[in-house]
N, CA, C and O of each residue as an XYZ file, in Angstrom:
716
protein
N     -27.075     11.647    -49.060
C     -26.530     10.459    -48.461
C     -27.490      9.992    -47.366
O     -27.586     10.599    -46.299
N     -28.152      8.970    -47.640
C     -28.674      8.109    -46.291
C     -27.984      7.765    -45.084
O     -26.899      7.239    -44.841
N     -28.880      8.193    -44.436
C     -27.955      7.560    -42.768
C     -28.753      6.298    -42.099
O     -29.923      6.057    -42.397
N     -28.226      5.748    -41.442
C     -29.122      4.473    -40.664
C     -28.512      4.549    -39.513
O     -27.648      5.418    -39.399
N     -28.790      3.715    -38.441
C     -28.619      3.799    -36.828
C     -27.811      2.659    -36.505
O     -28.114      1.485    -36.721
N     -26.510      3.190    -35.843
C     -25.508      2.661    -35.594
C     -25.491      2.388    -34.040
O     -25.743      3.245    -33.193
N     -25.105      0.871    -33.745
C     -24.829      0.378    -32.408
C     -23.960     -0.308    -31.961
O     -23.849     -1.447    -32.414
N     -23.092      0.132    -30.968
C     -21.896     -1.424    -30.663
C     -21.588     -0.982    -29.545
O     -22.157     -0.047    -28.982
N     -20.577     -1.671    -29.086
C     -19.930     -2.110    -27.597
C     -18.402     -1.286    -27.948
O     -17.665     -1.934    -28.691
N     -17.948     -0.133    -27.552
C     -16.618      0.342    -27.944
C     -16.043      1.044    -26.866
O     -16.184      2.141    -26.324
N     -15.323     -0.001    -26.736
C     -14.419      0.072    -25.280
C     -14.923      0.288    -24.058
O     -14.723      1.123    -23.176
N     -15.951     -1.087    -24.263
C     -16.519     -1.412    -22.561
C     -17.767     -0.893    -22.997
O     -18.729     -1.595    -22.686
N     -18.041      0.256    -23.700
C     -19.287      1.051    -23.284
C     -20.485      1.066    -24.599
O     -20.217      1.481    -25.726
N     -21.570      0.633    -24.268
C     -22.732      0.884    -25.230
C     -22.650      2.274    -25.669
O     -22.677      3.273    -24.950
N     -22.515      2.192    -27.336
C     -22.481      3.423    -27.813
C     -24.226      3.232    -29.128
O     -24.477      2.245    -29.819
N     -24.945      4.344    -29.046
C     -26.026      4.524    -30.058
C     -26.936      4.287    -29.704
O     -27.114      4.696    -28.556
N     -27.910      3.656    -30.223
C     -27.857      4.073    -31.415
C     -27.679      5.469    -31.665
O     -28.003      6.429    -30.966
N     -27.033      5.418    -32.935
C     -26.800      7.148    -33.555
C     -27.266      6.991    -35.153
O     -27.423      5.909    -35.719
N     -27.410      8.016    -35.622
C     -27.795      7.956    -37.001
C     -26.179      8.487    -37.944
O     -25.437      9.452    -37.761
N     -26.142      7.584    -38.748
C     -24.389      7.716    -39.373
C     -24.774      7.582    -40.965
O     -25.478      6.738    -41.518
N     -24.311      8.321    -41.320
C     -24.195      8.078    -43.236
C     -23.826      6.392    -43.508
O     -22.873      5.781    -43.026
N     -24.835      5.880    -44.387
C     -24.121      4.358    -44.443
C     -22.915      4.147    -45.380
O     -22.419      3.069    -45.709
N     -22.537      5.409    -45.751
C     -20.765      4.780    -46.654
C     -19.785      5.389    -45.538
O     -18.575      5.292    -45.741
N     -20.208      5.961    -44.467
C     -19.115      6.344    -43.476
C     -18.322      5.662    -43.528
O     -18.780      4.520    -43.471
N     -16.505      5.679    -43.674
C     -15.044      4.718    -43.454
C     -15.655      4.962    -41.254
O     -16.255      5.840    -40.634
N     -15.009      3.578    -40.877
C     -15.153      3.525    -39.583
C     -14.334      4.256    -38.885
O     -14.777      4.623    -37.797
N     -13.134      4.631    -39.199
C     -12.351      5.685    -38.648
C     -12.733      7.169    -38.648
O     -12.364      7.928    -37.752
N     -13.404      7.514    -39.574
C     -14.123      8.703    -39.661
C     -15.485      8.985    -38.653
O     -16.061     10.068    -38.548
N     -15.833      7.746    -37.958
C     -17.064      7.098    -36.970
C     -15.984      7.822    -35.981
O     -15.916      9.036    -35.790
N     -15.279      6.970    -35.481
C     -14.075      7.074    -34.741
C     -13.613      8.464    -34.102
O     -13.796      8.694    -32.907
N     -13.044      9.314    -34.907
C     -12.745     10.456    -35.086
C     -13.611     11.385    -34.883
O     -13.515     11.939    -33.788
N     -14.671     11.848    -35.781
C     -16.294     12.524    -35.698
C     -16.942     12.270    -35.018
O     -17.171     13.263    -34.328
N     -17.537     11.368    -34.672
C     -18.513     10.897    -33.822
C     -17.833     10.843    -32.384
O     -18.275     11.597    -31.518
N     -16.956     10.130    -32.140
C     -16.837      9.505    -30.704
C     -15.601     10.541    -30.117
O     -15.369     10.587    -28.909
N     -14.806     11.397    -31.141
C     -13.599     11.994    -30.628
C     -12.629     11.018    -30.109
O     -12.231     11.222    -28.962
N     -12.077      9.775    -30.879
C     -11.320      8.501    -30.541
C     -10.436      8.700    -31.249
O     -10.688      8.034    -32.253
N      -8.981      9.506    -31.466
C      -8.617      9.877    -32.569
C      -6.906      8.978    -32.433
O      -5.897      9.423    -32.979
N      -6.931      7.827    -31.687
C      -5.806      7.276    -31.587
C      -5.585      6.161    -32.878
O      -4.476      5.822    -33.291
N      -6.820      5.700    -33.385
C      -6.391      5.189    -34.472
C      -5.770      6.425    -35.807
O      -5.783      7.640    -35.613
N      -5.376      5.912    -36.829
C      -4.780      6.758    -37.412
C      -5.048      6.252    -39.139
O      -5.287      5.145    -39.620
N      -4.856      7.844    -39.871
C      -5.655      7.471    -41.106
C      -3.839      7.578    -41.627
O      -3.112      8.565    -41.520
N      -3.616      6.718    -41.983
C      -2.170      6.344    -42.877
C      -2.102      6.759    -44.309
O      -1.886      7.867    -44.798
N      -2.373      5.443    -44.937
C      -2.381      5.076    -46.399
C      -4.296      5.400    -46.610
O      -4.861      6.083    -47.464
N      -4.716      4.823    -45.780
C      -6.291      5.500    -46.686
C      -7.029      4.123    -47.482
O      -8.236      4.077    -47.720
N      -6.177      3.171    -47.789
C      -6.245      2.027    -48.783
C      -6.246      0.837    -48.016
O      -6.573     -0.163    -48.655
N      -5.873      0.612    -46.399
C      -5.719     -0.482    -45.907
C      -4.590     -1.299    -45.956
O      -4.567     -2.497    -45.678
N      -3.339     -0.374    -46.443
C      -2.193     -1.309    -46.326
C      -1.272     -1.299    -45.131
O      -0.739     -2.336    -44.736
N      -1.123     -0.356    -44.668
C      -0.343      0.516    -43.227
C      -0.817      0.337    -42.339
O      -0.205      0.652    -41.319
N      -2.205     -0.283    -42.212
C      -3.045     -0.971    -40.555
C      -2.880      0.186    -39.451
O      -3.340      0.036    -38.319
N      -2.233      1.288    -39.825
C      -2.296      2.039    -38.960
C      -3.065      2.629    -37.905
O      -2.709      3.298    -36.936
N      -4.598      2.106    -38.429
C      -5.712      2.375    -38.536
C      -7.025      0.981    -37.417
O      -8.136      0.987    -36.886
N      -5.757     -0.039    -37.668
C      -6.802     -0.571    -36.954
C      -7.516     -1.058    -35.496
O      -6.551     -1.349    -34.788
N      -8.213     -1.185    -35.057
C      -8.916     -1.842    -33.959
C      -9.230     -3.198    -34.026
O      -9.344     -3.992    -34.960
N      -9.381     -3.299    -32.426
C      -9.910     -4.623    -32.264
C     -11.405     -4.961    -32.242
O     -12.107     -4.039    -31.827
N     -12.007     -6.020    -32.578
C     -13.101     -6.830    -33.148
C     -12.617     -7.422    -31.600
O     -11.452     -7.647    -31.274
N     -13.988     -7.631    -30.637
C     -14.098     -9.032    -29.584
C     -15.181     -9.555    -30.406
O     -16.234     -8.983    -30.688
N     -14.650    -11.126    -30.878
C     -15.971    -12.003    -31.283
C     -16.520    -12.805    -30.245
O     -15.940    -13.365    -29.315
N     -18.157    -12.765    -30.650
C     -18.722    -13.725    -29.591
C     -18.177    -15.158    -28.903
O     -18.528    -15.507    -27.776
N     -17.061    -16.106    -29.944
C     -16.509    -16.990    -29.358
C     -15.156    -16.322    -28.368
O     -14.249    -17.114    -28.111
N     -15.089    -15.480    -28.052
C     -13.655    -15.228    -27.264
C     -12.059    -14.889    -27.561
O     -11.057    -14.572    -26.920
N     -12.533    -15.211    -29.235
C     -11.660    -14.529    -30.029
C     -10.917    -13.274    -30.738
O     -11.966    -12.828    -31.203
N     -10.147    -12.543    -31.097
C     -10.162    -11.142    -31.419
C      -9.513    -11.023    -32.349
O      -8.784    -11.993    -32.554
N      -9.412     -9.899    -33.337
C      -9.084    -10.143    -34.547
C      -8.979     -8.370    -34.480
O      -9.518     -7.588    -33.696
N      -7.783     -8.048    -35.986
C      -7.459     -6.692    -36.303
C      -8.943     -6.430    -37.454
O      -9.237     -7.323    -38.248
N      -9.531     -5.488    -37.407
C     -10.363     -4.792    -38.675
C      -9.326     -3.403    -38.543
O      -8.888     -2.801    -37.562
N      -9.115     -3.149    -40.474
C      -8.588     -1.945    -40.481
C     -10.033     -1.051    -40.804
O     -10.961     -1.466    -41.498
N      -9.974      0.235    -40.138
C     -11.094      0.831    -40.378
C     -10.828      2.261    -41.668
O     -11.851      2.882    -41.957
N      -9.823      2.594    -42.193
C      -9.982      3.030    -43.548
C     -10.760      2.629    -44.452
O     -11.520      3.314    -45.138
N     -10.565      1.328    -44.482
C     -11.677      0.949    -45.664
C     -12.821     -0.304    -45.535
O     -13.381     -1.143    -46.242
N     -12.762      0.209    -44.005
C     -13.981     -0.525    -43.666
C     -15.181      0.594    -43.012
O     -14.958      1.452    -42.159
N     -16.829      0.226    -43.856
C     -17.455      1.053    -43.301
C     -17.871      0.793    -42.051
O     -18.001     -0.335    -41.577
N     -18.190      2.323    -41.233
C     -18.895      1.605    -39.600
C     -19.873      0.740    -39.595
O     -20.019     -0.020    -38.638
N     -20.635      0.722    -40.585
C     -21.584     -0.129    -40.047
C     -21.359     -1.612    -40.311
O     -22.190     -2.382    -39.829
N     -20.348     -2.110    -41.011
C     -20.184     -3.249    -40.804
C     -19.929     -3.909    -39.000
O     -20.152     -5.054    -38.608
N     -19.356     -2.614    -38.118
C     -19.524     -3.299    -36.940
C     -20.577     -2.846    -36.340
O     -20.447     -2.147    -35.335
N     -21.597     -3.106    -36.760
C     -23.095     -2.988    -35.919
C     -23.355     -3.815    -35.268
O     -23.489     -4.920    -35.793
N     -23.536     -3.678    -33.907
C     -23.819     -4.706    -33.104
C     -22.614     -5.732    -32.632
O     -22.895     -6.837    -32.169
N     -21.048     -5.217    -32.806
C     -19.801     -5.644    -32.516
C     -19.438     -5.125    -31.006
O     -20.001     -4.223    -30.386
N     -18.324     -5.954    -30.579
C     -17.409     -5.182    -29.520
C     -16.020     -4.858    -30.334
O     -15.265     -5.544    -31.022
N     -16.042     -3.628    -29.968
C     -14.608     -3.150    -30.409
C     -13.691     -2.411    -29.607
O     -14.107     -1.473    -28.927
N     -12.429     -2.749    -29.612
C     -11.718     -1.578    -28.470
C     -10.853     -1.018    -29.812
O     -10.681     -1.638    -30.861
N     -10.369      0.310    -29.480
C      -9.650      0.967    -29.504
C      -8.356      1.119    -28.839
O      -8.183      0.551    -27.761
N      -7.395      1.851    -29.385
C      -6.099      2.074    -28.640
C      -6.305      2.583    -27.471
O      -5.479      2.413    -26.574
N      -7.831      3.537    -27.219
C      -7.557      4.173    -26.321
C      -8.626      3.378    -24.800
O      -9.084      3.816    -23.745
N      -8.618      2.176    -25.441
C      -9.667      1.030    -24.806
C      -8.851     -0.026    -23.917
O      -9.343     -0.776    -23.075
N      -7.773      0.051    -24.207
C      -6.682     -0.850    -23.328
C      -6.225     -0.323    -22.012
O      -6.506     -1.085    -21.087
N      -5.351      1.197    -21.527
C      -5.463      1.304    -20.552
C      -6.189      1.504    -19.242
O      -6.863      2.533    -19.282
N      -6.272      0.867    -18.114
C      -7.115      0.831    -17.279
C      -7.252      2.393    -16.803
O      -6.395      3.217    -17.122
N      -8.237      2.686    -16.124
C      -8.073      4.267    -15.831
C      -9.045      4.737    -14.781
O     -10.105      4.112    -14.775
N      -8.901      5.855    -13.747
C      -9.806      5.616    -12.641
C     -11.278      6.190    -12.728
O     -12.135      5.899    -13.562
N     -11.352      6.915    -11.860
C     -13.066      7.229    -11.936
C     -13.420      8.637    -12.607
O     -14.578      8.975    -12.852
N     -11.939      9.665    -12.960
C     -12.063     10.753    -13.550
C     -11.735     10.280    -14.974
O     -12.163     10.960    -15.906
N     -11.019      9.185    -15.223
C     -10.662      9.008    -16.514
C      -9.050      9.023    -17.028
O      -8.519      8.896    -18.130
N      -8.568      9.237    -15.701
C      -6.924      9.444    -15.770
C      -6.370      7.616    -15.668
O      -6.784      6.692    -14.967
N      -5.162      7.696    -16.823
C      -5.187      6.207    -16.949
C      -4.037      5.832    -15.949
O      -2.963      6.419    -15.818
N      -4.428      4.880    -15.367
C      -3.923      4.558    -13.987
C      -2.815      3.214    -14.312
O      -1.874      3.184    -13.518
N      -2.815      2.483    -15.019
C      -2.257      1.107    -15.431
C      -2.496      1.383    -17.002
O      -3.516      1.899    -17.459
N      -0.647      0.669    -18.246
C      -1.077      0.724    -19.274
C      -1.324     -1.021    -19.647
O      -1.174     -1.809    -18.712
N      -1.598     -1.415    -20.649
C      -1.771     -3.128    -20.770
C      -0.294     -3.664    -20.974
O       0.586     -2.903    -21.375
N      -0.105     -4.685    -20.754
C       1.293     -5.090    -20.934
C       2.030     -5.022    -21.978
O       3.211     -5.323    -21.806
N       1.562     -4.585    -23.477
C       1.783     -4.685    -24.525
C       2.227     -3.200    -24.208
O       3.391     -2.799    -24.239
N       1.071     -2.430    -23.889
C       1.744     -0.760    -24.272
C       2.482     -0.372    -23.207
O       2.752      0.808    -23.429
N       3.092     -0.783    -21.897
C       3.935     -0.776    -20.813
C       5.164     -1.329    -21.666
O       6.215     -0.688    -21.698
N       5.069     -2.079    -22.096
C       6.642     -3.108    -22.859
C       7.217     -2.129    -23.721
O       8.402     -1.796    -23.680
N       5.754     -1.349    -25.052
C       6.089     -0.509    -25.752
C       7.319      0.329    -25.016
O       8.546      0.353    -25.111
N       6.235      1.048    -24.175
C       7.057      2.344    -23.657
C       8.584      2.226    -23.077
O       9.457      3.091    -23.155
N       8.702      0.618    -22.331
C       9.745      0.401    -21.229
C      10.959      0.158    -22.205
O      12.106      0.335    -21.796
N      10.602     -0.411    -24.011
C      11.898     -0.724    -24.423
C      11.867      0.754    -25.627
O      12.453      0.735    -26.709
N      11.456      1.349    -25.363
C      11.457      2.193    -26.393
C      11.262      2.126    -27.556
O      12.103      2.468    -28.387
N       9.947      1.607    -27.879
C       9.669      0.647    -29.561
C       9.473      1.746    -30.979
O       9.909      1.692    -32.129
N       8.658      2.662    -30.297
C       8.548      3.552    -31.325
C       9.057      4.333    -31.417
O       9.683      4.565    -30.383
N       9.306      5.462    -32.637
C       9.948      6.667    -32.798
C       8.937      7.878    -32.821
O       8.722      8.668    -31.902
N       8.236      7.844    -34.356
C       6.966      9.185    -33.898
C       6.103      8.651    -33.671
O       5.127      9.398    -33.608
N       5.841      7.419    -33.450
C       4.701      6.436    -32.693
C       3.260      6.963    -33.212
O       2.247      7.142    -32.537
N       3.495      7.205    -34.910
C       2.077      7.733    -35.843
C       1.581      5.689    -36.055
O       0.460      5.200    -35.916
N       2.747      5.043    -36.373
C       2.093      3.296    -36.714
C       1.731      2.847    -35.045
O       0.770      2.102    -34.851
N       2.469      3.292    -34.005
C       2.328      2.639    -32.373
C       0.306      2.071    -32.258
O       0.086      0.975    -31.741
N      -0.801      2.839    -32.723
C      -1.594      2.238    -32.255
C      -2.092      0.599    -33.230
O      -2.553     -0.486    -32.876
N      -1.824      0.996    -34.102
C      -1.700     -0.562    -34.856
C      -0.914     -1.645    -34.605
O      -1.096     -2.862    -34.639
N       0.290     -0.704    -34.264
C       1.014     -2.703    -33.328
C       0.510     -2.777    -32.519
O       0.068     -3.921    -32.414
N       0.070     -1.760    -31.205
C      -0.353     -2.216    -30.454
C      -1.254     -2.905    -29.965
O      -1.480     -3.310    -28.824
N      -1.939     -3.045    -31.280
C      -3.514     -3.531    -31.171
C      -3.154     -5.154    -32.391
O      -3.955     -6.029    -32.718
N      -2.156     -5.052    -32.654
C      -1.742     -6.171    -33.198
C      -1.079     -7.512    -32.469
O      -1.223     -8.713    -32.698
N      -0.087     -6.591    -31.240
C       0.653     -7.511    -30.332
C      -0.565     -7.862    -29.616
O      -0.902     -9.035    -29.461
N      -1.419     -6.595    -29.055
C      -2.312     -6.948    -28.143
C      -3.758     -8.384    -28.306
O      -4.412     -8.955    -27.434
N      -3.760     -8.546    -30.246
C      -4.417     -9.485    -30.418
C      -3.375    -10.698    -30.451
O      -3.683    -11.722    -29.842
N      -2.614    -10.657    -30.876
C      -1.469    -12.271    -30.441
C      -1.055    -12.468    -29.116
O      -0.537    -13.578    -28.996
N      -1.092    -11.592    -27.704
C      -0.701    -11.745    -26.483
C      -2.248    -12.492    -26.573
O      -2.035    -13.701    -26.483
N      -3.681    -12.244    -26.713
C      -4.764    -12.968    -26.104
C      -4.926    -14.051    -26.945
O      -5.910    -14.720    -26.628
N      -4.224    -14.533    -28.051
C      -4.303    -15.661    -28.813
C      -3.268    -16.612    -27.935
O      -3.379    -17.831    -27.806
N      -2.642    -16.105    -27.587
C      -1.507    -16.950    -27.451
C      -2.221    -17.415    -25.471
O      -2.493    -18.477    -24.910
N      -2.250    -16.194    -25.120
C      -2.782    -17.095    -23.184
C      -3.931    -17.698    -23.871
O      -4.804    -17.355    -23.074
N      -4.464    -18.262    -24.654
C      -5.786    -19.044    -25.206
C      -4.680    -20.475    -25.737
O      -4.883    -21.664    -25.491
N      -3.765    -20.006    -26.347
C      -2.929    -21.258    -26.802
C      -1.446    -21.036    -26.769
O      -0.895    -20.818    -27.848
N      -0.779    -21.061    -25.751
C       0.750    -20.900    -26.008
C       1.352    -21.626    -26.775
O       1.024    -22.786    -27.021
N       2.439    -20.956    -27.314
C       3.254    -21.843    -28.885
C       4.721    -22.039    -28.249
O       5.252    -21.300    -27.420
N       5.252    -23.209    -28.829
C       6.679    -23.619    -28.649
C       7.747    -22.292    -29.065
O       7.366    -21.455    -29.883
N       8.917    -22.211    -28.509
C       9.953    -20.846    -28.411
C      10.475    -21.123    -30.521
O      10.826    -20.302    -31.368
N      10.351    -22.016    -30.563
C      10.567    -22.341    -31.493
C       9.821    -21.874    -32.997
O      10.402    -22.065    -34.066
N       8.769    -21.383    -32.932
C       7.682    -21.173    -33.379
C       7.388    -19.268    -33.043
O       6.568    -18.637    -33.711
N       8.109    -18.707    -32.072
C       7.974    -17.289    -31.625
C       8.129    -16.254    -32.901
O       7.436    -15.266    -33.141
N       9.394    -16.846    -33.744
C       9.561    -15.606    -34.572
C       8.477    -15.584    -36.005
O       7.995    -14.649    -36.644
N       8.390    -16.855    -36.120
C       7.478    -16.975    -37.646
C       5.700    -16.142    -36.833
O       5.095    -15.268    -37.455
N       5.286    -16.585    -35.677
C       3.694    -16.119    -35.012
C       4.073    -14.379    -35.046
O       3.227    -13.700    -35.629
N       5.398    -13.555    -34.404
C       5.538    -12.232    -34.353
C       4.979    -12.109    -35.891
O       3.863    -11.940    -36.384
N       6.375    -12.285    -36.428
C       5.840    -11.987    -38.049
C       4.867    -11.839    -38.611
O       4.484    -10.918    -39.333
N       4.199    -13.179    -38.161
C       2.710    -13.204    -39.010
C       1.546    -12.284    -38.449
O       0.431    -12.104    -38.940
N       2.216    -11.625    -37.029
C       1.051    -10.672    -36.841
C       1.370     -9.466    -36.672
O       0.469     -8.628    -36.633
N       2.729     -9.077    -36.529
C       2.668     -7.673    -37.090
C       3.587     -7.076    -38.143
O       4.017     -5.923    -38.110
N       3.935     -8.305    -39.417
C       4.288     -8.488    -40.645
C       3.741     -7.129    -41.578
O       4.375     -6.306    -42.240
N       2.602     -7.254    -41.373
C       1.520     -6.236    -42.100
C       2.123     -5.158    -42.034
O       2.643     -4.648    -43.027
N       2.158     -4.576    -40.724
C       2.020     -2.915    -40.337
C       2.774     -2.435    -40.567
O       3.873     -2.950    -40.363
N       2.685     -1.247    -41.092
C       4.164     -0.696    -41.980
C       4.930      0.427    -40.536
O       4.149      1.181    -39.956
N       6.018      0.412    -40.224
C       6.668      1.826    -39.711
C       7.490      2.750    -40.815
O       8.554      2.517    -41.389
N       6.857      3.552    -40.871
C       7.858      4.476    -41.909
C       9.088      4.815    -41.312
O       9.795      5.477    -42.072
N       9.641      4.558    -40.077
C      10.558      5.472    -38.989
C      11.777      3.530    -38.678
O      12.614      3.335    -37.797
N      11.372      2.664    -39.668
C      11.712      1.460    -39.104
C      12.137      0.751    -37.870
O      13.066      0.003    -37.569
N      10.895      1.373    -37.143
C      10.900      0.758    -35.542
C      10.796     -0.847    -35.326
O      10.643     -1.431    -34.254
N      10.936     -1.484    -36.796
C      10.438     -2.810    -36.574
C      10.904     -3.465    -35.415
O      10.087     -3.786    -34.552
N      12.420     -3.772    -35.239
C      13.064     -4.154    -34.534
C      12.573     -3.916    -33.385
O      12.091     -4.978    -32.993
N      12.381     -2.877    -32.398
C      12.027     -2.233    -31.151
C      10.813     -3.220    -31.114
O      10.810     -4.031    -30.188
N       9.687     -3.248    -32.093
C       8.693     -3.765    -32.135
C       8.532     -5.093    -31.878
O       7.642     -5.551    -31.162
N       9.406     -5.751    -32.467
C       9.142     -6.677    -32.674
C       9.899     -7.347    -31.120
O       9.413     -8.243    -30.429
N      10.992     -6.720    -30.907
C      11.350     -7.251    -29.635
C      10.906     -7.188    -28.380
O      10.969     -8.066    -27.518
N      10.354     -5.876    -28.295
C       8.898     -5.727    -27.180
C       8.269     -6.717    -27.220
O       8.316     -7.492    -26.265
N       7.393     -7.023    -28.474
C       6.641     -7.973    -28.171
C       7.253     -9.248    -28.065
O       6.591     -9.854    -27.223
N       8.227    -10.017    -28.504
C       8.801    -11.200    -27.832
C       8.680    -11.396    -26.468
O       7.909    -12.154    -25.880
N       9.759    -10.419    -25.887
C       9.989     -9.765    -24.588
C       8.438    -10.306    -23.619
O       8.254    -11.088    -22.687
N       7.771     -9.629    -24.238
C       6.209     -9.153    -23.302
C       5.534    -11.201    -23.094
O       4.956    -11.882    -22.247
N       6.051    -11.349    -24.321
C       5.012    -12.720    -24.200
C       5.888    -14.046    -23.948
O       5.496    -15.196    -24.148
N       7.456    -13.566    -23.352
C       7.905    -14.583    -22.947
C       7.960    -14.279    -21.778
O       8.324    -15.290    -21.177
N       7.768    -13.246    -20.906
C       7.934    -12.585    -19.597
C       6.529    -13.657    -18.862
O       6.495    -14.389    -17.873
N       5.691    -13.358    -19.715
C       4.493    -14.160    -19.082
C       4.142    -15.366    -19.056
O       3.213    -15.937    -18.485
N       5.032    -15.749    -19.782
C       4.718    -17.498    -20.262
C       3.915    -18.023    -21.235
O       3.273    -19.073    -21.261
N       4.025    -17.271    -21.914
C       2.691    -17.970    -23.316
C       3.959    -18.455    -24.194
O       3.585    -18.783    -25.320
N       5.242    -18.582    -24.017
C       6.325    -19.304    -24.822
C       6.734    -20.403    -24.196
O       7.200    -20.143    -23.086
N       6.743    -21.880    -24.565
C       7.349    -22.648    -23.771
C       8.455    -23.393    -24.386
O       8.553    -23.461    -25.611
N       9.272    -23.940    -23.611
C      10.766    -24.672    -24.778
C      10.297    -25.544    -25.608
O       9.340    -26.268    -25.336
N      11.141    -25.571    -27.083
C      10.595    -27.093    -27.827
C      10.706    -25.700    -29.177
O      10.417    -25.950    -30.347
């Protein structure tokens, strides 16, 4: 197996170059390489998103990649966070503040064995920064939840918890307005 030299931005921090097998799955990058083991290998196939991270694109935008069946090196030269890329944390590494998405998690009790928790969270967490970029009418709240964390499967059917956290989180702040 050939390897080639892998580089990106993952969670704040220049990582590589490193030399990586080029059919490496990116979660296996993840896991092996970096010891990042909050994403999670589910289904294996990309249907359960259990798995995925965030993509920062150069326009300011962010987007879910599932990394089961995506290889690492497609993010060469990407910013990516991880689940474990959201809470703020101090100078030893102890996390000091969680993001509002995974504070909401915890405060309404969303998950059960919280094996799917880093995929919503990284799901709500890309529609909370879509939305302070463009807030949507209250009217419009339940079809945008849906459509972004529709995907992610809970085997434990935390949907509900889920889905109401995140309402909760993004009407608390104002990215919902009447209409």
């Amino acid at each position: 197996m050939a390897n080639r030299p892998l580089q990106m931005t993952l969670n704040g921090q220049t990582v590589g170059p490193v030399e990586v097998p080029e059919d490496l799955p990116m979660i296996d990058y993840l896991h092996e390489y970096r010891n990042l083991t909050g994403s999670r290998l589910g289904c294996g196939q990309g249907i359960c998103h259990a798995c995925v991270v965030i993509v920062d694109n150069p326009d300011g935008t962010s987007e879910e990649v599932r990394t089961c069946i995506t290889g690492a090196h497609y993010f060469e030269g990407k910013k990516i966070r991880t689940i474990e890329g959201h809470a703020s944390r101090d100078e030893a590494g102890k996390v000091t503040e969680l993001n509002p998405i995974q504070q909401r998690f915890v405060d309404e009790f969303a998950f059960q064995c919280s094996y799917c928790a880093p995929g919503f969270v990284n799901a709500a967490t890309v529609l909370l920064e879509k939305l302070q970029r463009q807030p949507i009418k209250k009217s419009q709240l339940e079809a945008v939840i849906e459509d972004s964390l529709g995907h992610h499967i809970c085997r434990c059917t935390g949907y509900v918890r889920y889905y109401s956290a995140t309402r909760n989180v993004l009407t608390d702040l104002g990215l919902v307005k009447e209409g």
